[in-house]
VOPAGU-2260 file (C-alpha; in pm, 1 decimal, decimal comma):
REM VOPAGU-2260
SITE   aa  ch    i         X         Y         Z
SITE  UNK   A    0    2111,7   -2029,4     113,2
SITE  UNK   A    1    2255,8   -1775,5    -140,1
SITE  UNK   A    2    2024,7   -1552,7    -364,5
SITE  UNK   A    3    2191,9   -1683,9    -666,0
SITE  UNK   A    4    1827,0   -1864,7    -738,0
SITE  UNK   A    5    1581,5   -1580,1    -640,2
SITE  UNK   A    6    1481,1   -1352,3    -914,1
SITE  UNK   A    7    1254,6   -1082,4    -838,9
SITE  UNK   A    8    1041,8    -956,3   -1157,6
SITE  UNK   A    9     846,4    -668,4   -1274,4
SITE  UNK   A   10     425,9    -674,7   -1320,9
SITE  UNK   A   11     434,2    -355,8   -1547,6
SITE  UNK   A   12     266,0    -135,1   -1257,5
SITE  UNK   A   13     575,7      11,8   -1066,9
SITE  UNK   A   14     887,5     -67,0   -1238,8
SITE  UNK   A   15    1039,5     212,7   -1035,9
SITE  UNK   A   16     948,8      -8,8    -673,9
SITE  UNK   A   17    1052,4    -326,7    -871,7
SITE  UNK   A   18    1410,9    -179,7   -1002,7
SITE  UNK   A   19    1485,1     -10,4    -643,5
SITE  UNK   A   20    1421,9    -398,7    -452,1
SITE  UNK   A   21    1617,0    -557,0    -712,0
SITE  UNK   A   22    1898,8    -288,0    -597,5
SITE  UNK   A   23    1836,6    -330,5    -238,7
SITE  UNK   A   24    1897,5    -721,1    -286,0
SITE  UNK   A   25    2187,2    -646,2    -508,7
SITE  UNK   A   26    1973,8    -874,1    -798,2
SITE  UNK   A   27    1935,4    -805,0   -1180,1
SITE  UNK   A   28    1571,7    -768,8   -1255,1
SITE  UNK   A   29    1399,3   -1088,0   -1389,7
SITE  UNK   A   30    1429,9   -1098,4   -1751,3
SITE  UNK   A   31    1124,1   -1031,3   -1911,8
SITE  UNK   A   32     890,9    -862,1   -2212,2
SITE  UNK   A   33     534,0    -722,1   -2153,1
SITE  UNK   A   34     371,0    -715,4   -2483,1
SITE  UNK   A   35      33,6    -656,1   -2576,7
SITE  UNK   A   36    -150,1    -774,3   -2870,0
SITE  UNK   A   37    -356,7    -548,2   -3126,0
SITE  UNK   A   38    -698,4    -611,6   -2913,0
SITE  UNK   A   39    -508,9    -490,6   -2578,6
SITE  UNK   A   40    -443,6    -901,3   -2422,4
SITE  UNK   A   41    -113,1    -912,6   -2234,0
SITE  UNK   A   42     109,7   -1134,3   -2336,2
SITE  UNK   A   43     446,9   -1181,2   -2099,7
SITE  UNK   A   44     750,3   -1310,3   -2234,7
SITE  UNK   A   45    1023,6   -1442,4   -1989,0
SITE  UNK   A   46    1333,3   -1443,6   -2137,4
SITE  UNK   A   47    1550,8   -1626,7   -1888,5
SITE  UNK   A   48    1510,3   -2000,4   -1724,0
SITE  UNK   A   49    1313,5   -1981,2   -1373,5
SITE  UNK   A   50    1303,5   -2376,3   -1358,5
SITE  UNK   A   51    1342,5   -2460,6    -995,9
SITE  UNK   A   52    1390,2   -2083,7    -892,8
SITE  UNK   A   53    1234,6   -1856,9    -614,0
SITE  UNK   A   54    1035,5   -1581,1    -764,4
SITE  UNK   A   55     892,6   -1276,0    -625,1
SITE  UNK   A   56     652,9   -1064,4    -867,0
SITE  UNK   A   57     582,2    -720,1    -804,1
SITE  UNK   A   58     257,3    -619,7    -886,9
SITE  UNK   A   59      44,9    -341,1    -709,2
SITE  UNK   A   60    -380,8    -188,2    -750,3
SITE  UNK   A   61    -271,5     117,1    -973,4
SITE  UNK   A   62    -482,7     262,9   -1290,9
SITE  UNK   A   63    -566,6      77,1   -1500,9
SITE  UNK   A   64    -648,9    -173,6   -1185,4
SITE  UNK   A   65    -800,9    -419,0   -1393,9
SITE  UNK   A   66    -539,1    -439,8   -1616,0
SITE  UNK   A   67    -229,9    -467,0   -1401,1
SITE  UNK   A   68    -441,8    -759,9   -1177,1
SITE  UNK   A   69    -471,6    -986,4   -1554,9
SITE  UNK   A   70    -166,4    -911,1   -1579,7
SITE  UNK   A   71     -35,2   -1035,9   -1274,5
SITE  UNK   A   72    -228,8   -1381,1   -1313,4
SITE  UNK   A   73     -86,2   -1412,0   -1654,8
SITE  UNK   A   74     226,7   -1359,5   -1524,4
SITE  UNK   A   75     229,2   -1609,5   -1248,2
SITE  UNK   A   76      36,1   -1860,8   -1452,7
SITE  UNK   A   77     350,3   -1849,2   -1698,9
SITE  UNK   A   78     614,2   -1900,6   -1454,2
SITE  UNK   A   79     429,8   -2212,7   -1276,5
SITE  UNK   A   80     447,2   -2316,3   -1677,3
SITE  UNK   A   81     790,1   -2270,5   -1689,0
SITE  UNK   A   82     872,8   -2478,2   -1376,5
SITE  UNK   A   83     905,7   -2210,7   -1142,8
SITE  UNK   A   84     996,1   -2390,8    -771,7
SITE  UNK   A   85     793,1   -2132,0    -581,8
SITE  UNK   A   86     642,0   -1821,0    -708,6
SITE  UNK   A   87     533,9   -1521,7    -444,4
SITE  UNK   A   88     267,1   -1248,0    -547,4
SITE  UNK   A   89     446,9    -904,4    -429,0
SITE  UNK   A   90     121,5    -690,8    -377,2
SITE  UNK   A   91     237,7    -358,9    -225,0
SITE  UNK   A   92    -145,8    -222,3    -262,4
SITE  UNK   A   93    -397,3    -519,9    -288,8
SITE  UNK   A   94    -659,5    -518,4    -562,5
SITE  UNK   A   95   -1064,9    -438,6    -453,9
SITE  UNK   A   96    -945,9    -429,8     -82,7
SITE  UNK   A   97   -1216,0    -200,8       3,8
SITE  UNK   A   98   -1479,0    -449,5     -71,7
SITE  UNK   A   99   -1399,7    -651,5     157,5
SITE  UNK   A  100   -1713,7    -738,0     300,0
SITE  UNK   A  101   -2136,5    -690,9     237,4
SITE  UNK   A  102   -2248,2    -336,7     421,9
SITE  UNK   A  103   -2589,2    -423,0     175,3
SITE  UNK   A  104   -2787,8    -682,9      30,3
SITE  UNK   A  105   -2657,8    -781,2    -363,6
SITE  UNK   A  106   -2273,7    -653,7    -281,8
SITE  UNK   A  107   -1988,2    -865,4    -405,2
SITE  UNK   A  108   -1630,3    -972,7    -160,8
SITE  UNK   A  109   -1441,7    -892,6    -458,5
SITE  UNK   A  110   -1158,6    -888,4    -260,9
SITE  UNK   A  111   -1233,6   -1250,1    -131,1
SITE  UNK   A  112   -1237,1   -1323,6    -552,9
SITE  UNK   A  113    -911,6   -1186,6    -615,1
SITE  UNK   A  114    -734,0   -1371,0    -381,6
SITE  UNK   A  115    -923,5   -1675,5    -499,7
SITE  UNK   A  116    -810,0   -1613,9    -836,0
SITE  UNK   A  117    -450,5   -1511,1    -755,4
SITE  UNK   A  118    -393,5   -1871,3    -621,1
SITE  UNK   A  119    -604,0   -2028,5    -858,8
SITE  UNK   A  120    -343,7   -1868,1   -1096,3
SITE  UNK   A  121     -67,1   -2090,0    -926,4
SITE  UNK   A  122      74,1   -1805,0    -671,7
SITE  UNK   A  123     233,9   -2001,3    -366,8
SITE  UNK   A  124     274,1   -1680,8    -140,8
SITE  UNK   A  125     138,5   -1350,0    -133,7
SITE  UNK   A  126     336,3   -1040,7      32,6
SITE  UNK   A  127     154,4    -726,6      82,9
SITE  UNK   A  128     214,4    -351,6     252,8
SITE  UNK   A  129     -84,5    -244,4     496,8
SITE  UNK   A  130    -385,1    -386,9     381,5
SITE  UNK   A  131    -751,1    -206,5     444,2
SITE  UNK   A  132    -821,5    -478,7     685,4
SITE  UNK   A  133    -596,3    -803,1     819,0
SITE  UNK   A  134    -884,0    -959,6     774,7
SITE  UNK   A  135    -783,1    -991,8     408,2
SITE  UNK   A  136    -510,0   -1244,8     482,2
SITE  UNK   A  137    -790,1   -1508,6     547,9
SITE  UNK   A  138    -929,9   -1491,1     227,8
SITE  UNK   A  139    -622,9   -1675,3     100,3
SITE  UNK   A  140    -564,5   -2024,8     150,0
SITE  UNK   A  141    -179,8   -1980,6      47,6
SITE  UNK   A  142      88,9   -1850,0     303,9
SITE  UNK   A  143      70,8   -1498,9     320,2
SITE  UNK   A  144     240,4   -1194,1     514,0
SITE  UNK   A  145     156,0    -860,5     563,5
SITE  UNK   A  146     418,3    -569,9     618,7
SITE  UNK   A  147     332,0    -237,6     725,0
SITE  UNK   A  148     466,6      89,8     647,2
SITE  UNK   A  149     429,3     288,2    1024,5
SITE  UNK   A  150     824,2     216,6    1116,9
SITE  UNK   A  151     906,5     395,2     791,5
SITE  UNK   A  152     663,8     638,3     853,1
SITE  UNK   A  153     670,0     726,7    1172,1
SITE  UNK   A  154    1058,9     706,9    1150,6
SITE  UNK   A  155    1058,5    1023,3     933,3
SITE  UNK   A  156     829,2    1176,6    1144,0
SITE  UNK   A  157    1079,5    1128,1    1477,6
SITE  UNK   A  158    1374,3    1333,2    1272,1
SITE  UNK   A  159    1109,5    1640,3    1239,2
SITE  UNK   A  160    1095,5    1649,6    1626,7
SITE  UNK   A  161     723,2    1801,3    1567,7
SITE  UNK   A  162     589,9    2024,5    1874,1
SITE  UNK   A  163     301,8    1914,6    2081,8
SITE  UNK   A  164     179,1    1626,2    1803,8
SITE  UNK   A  165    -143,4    1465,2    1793,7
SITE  UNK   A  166    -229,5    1140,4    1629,2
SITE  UNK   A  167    -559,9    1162,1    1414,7
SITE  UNK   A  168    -699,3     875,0    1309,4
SITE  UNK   A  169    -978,9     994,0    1017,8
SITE  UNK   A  170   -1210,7     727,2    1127,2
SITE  UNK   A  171   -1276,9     463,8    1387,3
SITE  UNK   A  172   -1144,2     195,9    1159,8
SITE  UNK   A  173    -788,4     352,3    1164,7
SITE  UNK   A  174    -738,3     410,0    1517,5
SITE  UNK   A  175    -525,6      91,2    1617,3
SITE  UNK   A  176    -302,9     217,0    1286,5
SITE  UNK   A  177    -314,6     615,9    1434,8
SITE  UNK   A  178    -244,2     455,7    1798,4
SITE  UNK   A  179      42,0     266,3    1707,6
SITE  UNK   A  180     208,8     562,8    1567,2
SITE  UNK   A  181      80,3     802,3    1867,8
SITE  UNK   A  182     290,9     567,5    2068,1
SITE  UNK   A  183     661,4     578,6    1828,7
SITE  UNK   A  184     595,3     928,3    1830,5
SITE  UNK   A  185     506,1     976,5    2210,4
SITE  UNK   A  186     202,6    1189,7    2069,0
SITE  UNK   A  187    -129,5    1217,3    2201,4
SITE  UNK   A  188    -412,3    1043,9    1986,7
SITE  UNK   A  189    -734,1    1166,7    1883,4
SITE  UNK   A  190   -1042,0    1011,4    1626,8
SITE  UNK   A  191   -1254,8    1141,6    1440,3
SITE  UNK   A  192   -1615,7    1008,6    1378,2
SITE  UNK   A  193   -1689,8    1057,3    1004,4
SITE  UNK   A  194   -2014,3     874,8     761,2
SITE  UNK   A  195   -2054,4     840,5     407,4
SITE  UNK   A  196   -2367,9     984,5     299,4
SITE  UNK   A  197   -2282,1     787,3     -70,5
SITE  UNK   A  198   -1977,3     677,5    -211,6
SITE  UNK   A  199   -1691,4     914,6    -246,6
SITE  UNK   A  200   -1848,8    1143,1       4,7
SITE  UNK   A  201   -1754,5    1236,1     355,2
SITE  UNK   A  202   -1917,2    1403,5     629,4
SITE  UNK   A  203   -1737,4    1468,2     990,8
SITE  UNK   A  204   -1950,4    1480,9    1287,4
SITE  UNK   A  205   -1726,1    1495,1    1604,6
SITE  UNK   A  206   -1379,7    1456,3    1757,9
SITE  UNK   A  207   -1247,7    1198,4    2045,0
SITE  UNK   A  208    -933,5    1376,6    2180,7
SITE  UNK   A  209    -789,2    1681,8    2263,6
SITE  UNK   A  210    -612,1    1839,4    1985,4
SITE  UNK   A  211    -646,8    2274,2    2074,1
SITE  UNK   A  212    -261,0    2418,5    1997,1
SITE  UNK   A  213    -139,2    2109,4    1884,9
SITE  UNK   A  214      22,0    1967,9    1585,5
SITE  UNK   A  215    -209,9    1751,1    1427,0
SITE  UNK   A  216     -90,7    1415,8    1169,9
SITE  UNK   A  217    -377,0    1273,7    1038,6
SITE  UNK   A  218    -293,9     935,5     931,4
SITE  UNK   A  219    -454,8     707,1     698,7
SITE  UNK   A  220    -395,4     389,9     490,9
SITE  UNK   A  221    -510,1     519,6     167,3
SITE  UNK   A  222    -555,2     878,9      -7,1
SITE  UNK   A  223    -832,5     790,8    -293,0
SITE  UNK   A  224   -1032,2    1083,0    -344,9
SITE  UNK   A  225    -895,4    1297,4     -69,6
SITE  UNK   A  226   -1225,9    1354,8      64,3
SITE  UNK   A  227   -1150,9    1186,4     390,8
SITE  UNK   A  228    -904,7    1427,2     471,4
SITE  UNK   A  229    -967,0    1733,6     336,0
SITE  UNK   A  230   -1299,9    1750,8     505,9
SITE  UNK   A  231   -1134,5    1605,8     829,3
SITE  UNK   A  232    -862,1    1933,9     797,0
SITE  UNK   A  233   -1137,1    2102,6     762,5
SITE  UNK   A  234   -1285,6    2003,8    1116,8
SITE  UNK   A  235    -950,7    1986,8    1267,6
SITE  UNK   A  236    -926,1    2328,7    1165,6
SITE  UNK   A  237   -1228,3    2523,7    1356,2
SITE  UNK   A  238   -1121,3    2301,6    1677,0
SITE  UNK   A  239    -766,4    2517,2    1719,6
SITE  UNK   A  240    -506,1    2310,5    1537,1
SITE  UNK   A  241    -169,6    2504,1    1488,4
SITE  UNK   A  242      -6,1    2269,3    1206,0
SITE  UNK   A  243    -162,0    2004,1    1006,8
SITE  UNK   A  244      62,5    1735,0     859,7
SITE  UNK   A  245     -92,7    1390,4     655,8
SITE  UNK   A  246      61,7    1058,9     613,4
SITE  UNK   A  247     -87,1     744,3     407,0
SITE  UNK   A  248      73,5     452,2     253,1
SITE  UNK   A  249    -111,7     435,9     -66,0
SITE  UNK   A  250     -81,6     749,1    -257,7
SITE  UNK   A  251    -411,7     622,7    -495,4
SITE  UNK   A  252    -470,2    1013,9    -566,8
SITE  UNK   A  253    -781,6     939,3    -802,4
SITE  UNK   A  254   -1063,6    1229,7    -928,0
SITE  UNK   A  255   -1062,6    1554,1    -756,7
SITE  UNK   A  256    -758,0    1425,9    -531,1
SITE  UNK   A  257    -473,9    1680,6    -634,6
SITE  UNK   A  258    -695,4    1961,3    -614,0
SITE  UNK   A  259    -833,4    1879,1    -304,9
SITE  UNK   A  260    -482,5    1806,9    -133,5
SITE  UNK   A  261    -349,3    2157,0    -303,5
SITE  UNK   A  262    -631,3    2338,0    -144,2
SITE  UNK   A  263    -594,3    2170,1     187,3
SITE  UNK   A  264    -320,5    2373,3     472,1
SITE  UNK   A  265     -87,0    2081,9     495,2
SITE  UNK   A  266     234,2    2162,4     607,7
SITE  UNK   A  267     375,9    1865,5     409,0
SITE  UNK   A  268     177,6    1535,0     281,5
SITE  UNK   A  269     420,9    1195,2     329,3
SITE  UNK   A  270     320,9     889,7     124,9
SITE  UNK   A  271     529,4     614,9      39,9
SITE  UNK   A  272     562,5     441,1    -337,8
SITE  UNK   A  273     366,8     129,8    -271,5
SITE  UNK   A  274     182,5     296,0    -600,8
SITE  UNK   A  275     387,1     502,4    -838,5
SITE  UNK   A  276     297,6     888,3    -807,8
SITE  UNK   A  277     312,0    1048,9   -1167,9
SITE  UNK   A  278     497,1    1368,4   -1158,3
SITE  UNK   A  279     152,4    1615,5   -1249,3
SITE  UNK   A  280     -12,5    1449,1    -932,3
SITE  UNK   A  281     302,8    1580,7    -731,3
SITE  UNK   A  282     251,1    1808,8    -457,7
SITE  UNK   A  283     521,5    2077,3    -380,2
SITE  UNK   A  284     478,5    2025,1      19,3
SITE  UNK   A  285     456,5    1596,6     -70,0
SITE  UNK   A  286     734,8    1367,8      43,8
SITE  UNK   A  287     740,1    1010,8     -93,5
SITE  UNK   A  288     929,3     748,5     104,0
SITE  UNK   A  289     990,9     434,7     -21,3
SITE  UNK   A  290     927,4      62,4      62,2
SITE  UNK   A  291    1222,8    -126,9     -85,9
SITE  UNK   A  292    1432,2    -169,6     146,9
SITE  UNK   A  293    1149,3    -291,6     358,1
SITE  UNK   A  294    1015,5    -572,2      74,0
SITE  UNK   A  295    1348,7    -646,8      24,1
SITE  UNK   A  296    1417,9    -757,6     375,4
SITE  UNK   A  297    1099,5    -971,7     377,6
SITE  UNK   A  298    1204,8   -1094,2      70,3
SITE  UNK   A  299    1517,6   -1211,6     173,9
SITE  UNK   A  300    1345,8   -1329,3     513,8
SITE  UNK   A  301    1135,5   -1556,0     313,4
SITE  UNK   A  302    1393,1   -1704,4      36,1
SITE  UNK   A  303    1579,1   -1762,4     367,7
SITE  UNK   A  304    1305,5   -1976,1     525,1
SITE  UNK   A  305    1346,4   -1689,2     812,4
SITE  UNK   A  306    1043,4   -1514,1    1030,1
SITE  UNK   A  307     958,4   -1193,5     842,8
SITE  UNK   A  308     762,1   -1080,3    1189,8
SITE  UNK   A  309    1081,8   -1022,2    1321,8
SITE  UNK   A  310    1125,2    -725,6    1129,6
SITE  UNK   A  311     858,1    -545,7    1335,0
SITE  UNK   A  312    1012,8    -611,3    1620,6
């Protein structure tokens, strides 16, 4: 099988990450026109035939949210109109993934709805890049795989040859994520034990782990409001830690963020482009890697009927 009848296409919320896949692949982008109407509905044009062909759109959880997830439904609802043979929802960071489940009486699984409504929409697959739980995958009842960013990550962070590192994982949720690097790295690990007195706000109580003279990475999924890790620096700081460094996937970098991260003494702040980072949000000590090439291999592994777990290997 040739990739003369895979077209890979662009939702309107990273057309950077879509261009740089299509690249990787060797591919011209799909054909296509986002236009709105006067009252703000999307309307997608597709200017080229998909009847019969394998297509991957790129869509990721970047402001406007709301917006970009209509307009990836509308999107895959037209191509499954135009005869599409198989149609894959490329969802580098997943919409609502944080409510993914009821900590309180009254709360909605929003995340459980959009995956409902992204296969309602007609989406055969769904490809995404480190969800906020793996959970998530069993809220769809399509075929779905999940890459993660850590070989990327953690690759970079090999070629520093960083003395003495330790692993911090910001929370107990992210220490199988913090431990998996810890071990690429041959690093130590250590957790912090954190609650949110309301939303948006942090408070650090203790540390698991021995982190005194050390390099520290704290590691994360996701930097929203930054309040996760500036207050966990913070902590980090009074317990001896000679260098800080932060890595996350998802660079969401919403409210007080930038400031935050500015005030915060990080050596250097790695992220990768699974959501586009606008130039003012740009850090001087921030490194963005990107995830092309590794979408592009899984979606070549996939138009190739071939095991995209292998890549992990």
């Amino acid at each position: 099988m040739t990739t003369k009848r895979l077209r890979v296409f662009d939702g309107g919320s990273n057309p950077e990450l879509a261009l740089e896949i299509c690249r990787y692949l060797d591919l011209e982008p799909g054909r296509s026109k986002n236009i709105r109407f006067s009252n703000g509905e999307f309307c997608p044009i597709i200017e080229e035939s998909v009847r019969g062909l394998d297509v991957y759109v790129v869509q990721t959880a970047t402001h406007p949210v709301d917006s970009y997830l209509v307009a990836l439904l509308i999107l895959i609802d037209a191509l499954k109109r135009a005869s599409v043979g198989r149609v894959t929802a490329v969802v580098p960071h997943y919409f609502y993934a944080r409510q993914d489940k009821k900590t309180r009486g009254r709360e909605p699984l929003t995340a459980k709805l959009v995956a409902n409504l992204i296969t309602k929409a007609g989406a055969d697959r769904a490809l995404f890049v480190d969800l906020h739980s793996s959970t998530l995958q069993g809220f769809f009842d399509i075929p779905t795989d999940h890459l993660y960013a850590l070989p990327i990550l953690a690759g970079y962070f090999l070629k520093k040859q960083l003395e003495r590192p330790v692993v911090v994982a910001p929370d107990a949720g992210g220490i199988n994520r913090a431990r998996a690097m810890a071990q690429r790295l041959d690093a130590s690990l250590a957790v912090l034990e954190k609650e949110r007195p309301e939303q948006n706000q942090v408070k650090v109580h203790q540390l698991i782990g021995e982190v005194k003279g050390r390099t520290a990475i704290v590691m994360d999924d996701m930097i929203d409001t930054a309040g996760t890790l500036s207050e966990g620096i913070r902590f980090l700081a009074t317990k001896g830690v000679v260098e800080f460094y932060a890595c996350c996937t998802h660079a969401v970098f919403s409210g007080p963020a930038t400031k935050r991260l500015s005030e915060c003494p990080l050596k250097e702040l790695v992220v990768t482009n699974s959501v586009p980072v606008p130039q003012e949000k740009r850090l001087p000590n921030m490194t963005v890697l990107s995830l092309a090439g590794l979408i592009g291999d899984a979606i070549l592994r996939i138009h190739k009927d071939q095991s995209v777990s292998e890549l992990f290997k």
